[in-house]
KOLLO-882564 format. One record per residue (C-alpha): x, y, z negated. Coordinates in nm, 3 decimals, padded with zeros to 5 digits. Layout:
BEGIN
{{X,Y,Z}}
...
END
This chain:
BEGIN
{{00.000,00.000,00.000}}
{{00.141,00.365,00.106}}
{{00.119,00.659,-00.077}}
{{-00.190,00.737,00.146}}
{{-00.375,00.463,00.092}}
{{-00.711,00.450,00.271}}
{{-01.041,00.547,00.079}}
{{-01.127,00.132,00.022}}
{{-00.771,00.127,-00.128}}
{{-00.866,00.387,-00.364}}
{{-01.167,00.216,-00.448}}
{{-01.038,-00.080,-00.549}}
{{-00.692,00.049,-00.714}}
{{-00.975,00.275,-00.913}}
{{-01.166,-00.034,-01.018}}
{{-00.833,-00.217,-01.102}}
{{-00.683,00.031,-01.347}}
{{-01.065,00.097,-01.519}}
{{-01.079,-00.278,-01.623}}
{{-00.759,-00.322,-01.793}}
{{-00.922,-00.107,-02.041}}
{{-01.222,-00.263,-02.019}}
{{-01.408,-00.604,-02.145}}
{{-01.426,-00.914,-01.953}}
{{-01.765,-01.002,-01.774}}
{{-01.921,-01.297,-01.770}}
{{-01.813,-01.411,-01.382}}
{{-01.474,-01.319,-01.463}}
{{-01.433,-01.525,-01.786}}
{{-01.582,-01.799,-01.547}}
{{-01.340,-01.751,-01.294}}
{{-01.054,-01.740,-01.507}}
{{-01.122,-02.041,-01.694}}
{{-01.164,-02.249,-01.385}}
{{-00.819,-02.114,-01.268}}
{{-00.654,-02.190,-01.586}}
{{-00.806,-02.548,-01.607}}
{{-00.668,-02.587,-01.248}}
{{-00.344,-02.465,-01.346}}
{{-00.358,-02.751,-01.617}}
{{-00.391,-03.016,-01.388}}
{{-00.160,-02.899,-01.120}}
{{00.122,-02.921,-01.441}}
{{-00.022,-03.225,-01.583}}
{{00.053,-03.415,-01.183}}
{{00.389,-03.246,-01.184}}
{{00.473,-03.382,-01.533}}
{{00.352,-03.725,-01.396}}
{{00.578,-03.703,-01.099}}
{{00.885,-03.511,-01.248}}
{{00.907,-03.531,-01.621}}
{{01.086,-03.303,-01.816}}
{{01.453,-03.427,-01.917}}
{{01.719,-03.297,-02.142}}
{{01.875,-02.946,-02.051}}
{{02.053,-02.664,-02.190}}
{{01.864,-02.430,-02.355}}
{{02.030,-02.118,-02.396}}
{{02.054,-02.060,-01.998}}
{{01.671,-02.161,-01.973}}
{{01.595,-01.917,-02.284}}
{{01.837,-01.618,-02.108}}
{{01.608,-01.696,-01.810}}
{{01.261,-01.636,-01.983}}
{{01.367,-01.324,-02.141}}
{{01.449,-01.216,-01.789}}
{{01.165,-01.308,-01.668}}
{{00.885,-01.150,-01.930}}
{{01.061,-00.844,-01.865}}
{{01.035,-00.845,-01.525}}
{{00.675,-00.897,-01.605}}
{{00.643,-00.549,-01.772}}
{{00.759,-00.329,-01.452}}
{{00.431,-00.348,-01.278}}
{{00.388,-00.206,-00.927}}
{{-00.026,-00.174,-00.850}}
{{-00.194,-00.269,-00.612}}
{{-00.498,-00.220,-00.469}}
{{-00.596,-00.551,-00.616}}
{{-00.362,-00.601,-00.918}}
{{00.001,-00.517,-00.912}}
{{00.293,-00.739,-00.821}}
{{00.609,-00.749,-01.067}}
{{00.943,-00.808,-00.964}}
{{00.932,-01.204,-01.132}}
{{01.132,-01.328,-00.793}}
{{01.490,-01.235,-00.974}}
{{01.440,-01.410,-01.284}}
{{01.208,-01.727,-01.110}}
{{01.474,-01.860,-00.908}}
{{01.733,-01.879,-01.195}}
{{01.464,-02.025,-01.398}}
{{01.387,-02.326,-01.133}}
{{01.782,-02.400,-01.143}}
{{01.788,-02.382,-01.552}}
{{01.473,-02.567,-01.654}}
{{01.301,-02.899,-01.561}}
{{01.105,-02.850,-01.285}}
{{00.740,-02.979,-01.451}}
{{00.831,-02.721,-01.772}}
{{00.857,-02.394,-01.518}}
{{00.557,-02.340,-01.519}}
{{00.463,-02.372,-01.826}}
{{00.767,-02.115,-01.915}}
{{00.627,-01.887,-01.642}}
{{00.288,-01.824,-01.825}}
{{00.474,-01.808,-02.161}}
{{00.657,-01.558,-02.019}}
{{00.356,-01.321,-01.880}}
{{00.181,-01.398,-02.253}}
{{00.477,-01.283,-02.482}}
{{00.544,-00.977,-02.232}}
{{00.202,-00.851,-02.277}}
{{00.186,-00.891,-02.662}}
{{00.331,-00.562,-02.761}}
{{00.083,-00.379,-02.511}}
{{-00.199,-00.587,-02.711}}
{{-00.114,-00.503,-03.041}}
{{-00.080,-00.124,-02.945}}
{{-00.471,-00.203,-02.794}}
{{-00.385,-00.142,-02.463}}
{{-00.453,-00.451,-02.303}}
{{-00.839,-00.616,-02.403}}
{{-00.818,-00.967,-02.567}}
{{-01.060,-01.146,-02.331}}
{{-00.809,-01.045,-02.078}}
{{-00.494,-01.205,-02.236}}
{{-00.612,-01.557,-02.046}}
{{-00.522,-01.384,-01.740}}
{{-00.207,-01.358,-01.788}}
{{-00.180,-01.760,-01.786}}
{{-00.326,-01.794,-01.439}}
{{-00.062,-01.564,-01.299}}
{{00.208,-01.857,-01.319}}
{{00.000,-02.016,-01.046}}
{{00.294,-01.894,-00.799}}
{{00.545,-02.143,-00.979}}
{{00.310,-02.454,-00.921}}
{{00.391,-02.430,-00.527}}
{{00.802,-02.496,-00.499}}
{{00.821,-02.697,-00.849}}
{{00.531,-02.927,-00.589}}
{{00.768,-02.897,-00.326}}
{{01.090,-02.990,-00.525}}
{{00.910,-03.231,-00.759}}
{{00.759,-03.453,-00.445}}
{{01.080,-03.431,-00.261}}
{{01.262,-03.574,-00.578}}
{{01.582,-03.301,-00.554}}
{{01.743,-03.078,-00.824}}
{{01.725,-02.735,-00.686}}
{{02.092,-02.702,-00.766}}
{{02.128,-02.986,-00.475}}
{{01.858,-02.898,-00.240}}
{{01.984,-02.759,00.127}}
{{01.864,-02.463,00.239}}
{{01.571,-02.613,00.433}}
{{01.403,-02.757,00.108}}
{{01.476,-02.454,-00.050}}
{{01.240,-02.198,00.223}}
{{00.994,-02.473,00.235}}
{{00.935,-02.437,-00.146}}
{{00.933,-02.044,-00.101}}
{{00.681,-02.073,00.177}}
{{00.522,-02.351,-00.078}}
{{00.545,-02.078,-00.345}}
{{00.355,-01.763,-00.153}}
{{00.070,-02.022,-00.006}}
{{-00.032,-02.137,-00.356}}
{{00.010,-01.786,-00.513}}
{{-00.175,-01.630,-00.197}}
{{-00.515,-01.874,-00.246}}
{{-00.493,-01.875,-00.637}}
{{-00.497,-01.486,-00.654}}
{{-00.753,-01.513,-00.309}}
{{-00.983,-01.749,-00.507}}
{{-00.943,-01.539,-00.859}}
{{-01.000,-01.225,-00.695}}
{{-01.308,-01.373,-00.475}}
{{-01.449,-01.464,-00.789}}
{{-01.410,-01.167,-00.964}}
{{-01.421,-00.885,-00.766}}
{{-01.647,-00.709,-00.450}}
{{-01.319,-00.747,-00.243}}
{{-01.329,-00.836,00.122}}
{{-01.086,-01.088,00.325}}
{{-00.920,-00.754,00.509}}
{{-00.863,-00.607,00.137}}
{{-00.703,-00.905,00.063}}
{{-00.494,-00.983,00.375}}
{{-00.385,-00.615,00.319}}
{{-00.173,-00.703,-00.008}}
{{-00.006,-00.957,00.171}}
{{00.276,-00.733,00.198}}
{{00.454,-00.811,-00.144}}
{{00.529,-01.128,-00.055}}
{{00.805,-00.981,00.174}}
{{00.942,-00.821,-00.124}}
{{00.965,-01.177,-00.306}}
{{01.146,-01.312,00.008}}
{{01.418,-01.018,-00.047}}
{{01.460,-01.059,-00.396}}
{{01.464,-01.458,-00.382}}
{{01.840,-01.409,-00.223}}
{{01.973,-01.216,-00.528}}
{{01.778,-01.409,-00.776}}
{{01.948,-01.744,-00.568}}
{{02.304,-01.601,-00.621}}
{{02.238,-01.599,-00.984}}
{{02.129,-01.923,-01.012}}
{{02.433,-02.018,-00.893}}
{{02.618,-01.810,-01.097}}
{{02.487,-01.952,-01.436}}
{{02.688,-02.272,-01.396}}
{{03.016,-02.096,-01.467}}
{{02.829,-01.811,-01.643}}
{{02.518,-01.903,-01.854}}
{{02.478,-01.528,-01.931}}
{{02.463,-01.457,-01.536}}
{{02.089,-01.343,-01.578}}
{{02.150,-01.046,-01.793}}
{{02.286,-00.914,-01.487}}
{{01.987,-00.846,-01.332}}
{{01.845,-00.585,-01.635}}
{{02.027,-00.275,-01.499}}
{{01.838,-00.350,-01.183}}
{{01.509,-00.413,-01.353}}
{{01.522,-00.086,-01.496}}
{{01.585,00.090,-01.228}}
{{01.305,-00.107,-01.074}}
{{01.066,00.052,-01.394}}
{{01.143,00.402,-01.293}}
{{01.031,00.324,-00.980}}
{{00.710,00.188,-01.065}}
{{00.672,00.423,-01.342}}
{{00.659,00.693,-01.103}}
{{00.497,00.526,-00.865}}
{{00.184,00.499,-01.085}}
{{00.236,00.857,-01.228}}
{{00.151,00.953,-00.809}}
{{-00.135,00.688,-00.782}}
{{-00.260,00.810,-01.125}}
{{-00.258,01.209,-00.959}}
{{-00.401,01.088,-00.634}}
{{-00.674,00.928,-00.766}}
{{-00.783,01.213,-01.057}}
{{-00.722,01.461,-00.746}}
{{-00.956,01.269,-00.537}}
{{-01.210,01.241,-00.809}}
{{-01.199,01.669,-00.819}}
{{-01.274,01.666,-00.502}}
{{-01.584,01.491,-00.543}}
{{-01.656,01.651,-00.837}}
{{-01.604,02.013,-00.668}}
{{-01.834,01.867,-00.423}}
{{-02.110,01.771,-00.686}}
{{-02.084,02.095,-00.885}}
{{-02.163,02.266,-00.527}}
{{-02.452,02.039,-00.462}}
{{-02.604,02.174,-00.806}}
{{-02.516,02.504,-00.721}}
{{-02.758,02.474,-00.395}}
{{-03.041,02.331,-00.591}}
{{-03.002,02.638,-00.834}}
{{-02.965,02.905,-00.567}}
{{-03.234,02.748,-00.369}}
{{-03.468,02.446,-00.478}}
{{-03.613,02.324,-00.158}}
{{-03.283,02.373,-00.021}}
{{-03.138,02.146,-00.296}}
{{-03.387,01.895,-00.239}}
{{-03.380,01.905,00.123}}
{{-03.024,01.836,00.117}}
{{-03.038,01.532,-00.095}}
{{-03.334,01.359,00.108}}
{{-03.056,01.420,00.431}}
{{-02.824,01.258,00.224}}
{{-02.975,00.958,00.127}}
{{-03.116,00.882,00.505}}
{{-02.788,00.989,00.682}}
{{-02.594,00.728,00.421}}
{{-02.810,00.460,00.468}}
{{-02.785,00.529,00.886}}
{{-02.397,00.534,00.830}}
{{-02.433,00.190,00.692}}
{{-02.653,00.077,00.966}}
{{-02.399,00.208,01.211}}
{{-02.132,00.060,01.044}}
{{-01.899,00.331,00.975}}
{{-01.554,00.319,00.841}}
{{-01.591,00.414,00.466}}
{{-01.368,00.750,00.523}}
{{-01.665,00.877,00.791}}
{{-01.901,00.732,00.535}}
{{-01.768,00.948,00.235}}
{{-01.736,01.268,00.485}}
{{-02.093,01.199,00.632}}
{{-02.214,01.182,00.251}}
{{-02.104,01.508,00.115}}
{{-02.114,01.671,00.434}}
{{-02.485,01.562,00.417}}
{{-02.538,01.718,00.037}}
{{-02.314,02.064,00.149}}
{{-02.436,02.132,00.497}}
{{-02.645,02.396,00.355}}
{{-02.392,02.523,00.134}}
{{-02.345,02.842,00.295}}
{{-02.644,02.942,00.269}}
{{-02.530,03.103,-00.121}}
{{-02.360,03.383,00.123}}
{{-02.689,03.464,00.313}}
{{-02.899,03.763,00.154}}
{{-03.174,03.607,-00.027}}
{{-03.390,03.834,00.137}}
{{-03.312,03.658,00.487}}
{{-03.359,03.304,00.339}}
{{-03.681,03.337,00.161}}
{{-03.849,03.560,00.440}}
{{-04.202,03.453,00.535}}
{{-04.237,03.553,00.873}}
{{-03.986,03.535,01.204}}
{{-03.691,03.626,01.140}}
{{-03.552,03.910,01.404}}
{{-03.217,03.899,01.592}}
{{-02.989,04.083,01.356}}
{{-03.141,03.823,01.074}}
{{-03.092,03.576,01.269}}
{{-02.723,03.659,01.336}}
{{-02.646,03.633,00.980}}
{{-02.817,03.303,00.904}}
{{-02.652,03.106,01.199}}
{{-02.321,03.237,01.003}}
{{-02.417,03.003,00.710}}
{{-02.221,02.679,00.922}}
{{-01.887,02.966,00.916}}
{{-01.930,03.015,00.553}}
{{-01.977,02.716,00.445}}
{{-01.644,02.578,00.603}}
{{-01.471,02.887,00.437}}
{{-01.603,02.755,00.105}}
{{-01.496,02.379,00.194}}
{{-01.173,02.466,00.334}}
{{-01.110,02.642,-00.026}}
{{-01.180,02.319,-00.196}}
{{-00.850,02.150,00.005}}
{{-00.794,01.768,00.105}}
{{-01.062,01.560,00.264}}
{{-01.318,01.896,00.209}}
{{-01.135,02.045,00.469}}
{{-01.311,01.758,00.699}}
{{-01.617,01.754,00.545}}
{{-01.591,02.135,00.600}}
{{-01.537,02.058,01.037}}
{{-01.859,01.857,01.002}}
{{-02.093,02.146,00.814}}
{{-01.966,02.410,01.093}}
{{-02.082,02.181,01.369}}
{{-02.419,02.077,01.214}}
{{-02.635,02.251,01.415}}
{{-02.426,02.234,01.764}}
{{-02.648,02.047,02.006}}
{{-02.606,01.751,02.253}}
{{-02.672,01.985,02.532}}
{{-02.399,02.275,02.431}}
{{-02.666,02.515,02.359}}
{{-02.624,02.530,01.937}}
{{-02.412,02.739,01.723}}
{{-02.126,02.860,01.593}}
{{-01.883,02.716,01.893}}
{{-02.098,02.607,02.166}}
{{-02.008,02.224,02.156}}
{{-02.195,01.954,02.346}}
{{-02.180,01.613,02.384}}
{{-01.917,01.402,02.190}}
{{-01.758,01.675,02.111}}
{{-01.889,01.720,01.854}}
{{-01.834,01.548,01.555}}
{{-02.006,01.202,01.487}}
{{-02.093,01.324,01.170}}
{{-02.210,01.638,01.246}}
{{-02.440,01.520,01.521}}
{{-02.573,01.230,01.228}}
{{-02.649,01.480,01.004}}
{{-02.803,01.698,01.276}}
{{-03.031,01.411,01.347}}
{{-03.160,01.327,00.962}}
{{-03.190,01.745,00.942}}
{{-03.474,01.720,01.214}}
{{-03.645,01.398,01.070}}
{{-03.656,01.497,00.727}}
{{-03.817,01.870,00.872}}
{{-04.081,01.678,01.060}}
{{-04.170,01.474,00.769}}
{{-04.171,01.704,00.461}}
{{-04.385,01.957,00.379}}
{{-04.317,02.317,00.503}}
{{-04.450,02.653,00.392}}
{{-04.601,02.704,00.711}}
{{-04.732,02.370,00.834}}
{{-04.770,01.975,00.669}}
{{-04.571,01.666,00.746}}
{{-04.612,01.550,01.059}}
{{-04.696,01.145,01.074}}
{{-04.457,00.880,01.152}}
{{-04.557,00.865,01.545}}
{{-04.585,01.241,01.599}}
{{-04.236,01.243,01.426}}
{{-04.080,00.944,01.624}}
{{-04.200,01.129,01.941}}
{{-04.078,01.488,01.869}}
{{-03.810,01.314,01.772}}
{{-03.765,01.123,02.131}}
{{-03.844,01.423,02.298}}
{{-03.547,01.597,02.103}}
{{-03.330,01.313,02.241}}
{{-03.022,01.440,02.512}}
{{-03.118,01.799,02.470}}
{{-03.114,01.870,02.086}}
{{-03.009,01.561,01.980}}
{{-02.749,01.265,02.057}}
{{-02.983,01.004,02.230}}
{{-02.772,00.727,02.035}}
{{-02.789,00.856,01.696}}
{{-03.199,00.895,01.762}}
{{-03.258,00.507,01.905}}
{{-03.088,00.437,01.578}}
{{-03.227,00.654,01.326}}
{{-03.577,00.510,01.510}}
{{-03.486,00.193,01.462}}
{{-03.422,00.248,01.071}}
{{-03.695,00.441,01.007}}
{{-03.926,00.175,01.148}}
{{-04.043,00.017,00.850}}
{{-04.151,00.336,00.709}}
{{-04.509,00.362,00.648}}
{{-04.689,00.608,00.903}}
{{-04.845,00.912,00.687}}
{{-05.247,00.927,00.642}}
{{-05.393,01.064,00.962}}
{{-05.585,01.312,00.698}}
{{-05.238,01.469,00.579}}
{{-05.153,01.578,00.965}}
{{-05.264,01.983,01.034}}
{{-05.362,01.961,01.376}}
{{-05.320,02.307,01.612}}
{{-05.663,02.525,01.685}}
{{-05.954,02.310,01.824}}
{{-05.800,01.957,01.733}}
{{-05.542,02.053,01.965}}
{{-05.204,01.886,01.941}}
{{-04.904,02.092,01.796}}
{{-04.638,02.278,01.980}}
{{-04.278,02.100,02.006}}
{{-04.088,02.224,01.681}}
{{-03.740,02.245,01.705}}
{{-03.703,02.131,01.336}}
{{-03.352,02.105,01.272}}
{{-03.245,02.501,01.398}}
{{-03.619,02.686,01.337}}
{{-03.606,02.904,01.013}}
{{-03.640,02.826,00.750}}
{{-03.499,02.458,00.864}}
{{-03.190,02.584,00.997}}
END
């Protein structure tokens, strides 16, 4: 993951950090359970294939020390956080029996988190977890265990097969642990994948070592230095993730403080904005936006008014037809309220390109720039689009809601002219289970006489 990770990655790195902190649910203490009870077995078949016999302790001991400080120099994820365990691992594989690794391995992630649980930091129902993360160590002690050979005598060959052995276990435990657990998708997960490459690097230093401790039992304490300049790194790589993420959350909360200041200024401007909200979110999801054009098309949705604050109050709440100079000053309201947007800073200043081109039309004939076409922005012409529906179907000072089928038609008629003819089909097609308004509730012209073609997304006070 970069340092601009996409919004998803956000998301999810959010969710990760919040539940350290917080108690274990019900389908996580499931999940964890069955990974731990899998983890059982998969040592109880090495032990049957590879018992443990005699060894030296102190080098195994050295090793473990090592290794549960490796443990504490966490670099998150999107999904977790990987730890630098590859240095120490390897040395412990060449120091201890194979079918007591990994047994070692989770005592290792247990004792290193005991100081953070005493100081409260880490929940108790989350202390299994820990256990499950030696899952990586099952895969080469397999490989090495079935094959019979001593890692200090296996060739090179054995040795990257029980690497490869070691990221394909790790990979489907933390897959199937993180299925269970978590509202994570296959692509979130494939996009992690990337810390295995920093295992592979580290195996080759943590292989010299292991080589090192037959002459040199103390060999291991060599790697410390490195691990701690390995913590600064992480350190301040969560100090940026940490200010990303509390930046990205002002943002939103600007953007929610701005929504309220709307509904203050102007009630039925307030409420009109949130009923374009919720429709123009749920026909981003029907469209099948990324989640960046989502989150743009959302808050663009609840500010696209927000201009109108800088419009005399005089010009907004008129009654009657507004004249040319007025109307002048109200088509400035897309101008302002990019000003205000652009003010704001970081992904406002795209939500503030989406409330200038609101009320641009498919044909080139809106305001402020004169756009047509795809020009102009998808979101823009989305919102444009649930503007005019909600119009037709709320009521207005100066006529009722119009019913479903007069709306679907205006709405049609709108279509290449006003509107983008693909947004409509599909805001048509969502709005199709709606149920059509009372005939009763519909103010028909003089005489029974249908009523005149509205242009309800730019006709005061709609606009």
């Amino acid at each position: 993951m970069s340092f601009d990770p996409s919004l998803t990655e956000q998301e999810l790195l959010e969710d990760t950090l919040r539940r350290v902190a917080t108690p274990m649910h019900r389908r996580e203490a499931v999940a964890t359970v069955l990974s731990i009870a899998g983890l059982a077995v998969s040592v109880t078949v090495l032990w049957s294939i590879a018992p443990p016999h005699a060894f030296a302790l102190a080098p195994a001991l050295i090793c473990l020390f090592v290794l549960a400080l490796s443990t504490t120099i966490p670099f998150d994820t999107p999904l977790g956080y990987t730890v630098p365990t590859q240095l120490a691992f390897v040395p412990l594989l060449f120091a201890m029996p194979l079918a007591l690794v990994p047994i070692g391995v989770a005592a290792a992630f247990l004792l290193a988190r005991l100081p953070t649980f005493v100081r409260g930091g880490i929940r108790p129902s989350r202390l299994p977890i820990q256990v499950s993360n030696a899952w990586f160590s099952v895969g080469p002690v397999a490989v090495l265990a079935i094959a019979h050979v001593e890692p200090g005598h296996a060739g090179p060959a054995l040795l990257v097969a029980a690497l490869a052995a070691q990221f394909v276990v790790d990979c489907a435990a933390s897959s199937a642990l993180i299925v269970g657990t978590r509202e994570a998708g296959f692509s979130s997960l494939f996009s992690s994948t990337w810390v295995y490459g920093i295992d592979a690097g580290l195996s080759g230093l943590g292989l010299v070592i292991a080589k090192q401790m037959h002459e040199t039992p103390l060999a291991p304490l060599a790697l410390i230095p490195l691990l701690g300049l390995l913590a600064v790194f992480a350190h301040e790589r969560r100090r940026r993730l940490e200010s990303m993420l509390e930046l990205s959350s002002a943002y939103r909360g600007t953007a929610l403080v701005l929504g309220d200041v709307i509904e203050a200024d102007d009630g039925y401007t307030g409420e009109h904005c949130k009923s374009v909200v919720s429709l123009a979110v749920e026909l981003a999801a029907h469209l099948r936006l990324s989640p960046e054009c989502q989150r743009n098309l959302e808050f663009a949705a609840l500010l696209h008014d927000v201009g109108k604050i800088a419009i005399p109050k005089e010009i907004i709440n008129k009654p009657g037809k507004l004249d040319p100079h007025e109307w002048r000053i109200i088509k400035t309201h897309t101008l302002e309220g990019q000003k205000m947007l652009d003010r704001v800073g970081g992904f406002m200043r795209e939500v503030g390109k989406i409330v200038r081109s609101h009320h641009e039309r498919w044909d080139g004939a809106g305001y402020p720039d004169g756009l047509a076409g795809e020009a102009i922005p998808l979101e823009a012409r989305i919102i444009s689009c649930c503007d005019t529906w909600n119009a037709m179907r709320t009521d207005r000072p100066y006529r009722s809601a119009l019913a479903h089928d007069v709306a679907v038609a205006e709405l049609t008629g709108s279509a290449g002219t006003q509107l983008d003819p693909n947004i409509v089909a599909a805001l048509i097609e969502l709005v199709a289970s709606e149920v059509p308004a009372p005939a009763e509730e519909i103010t028909p012209g003089a005489g029974g006489a249908p009523q005149p073609r509205l242009e309800f997304g730019y006709a005061h006070p709609a606009c």
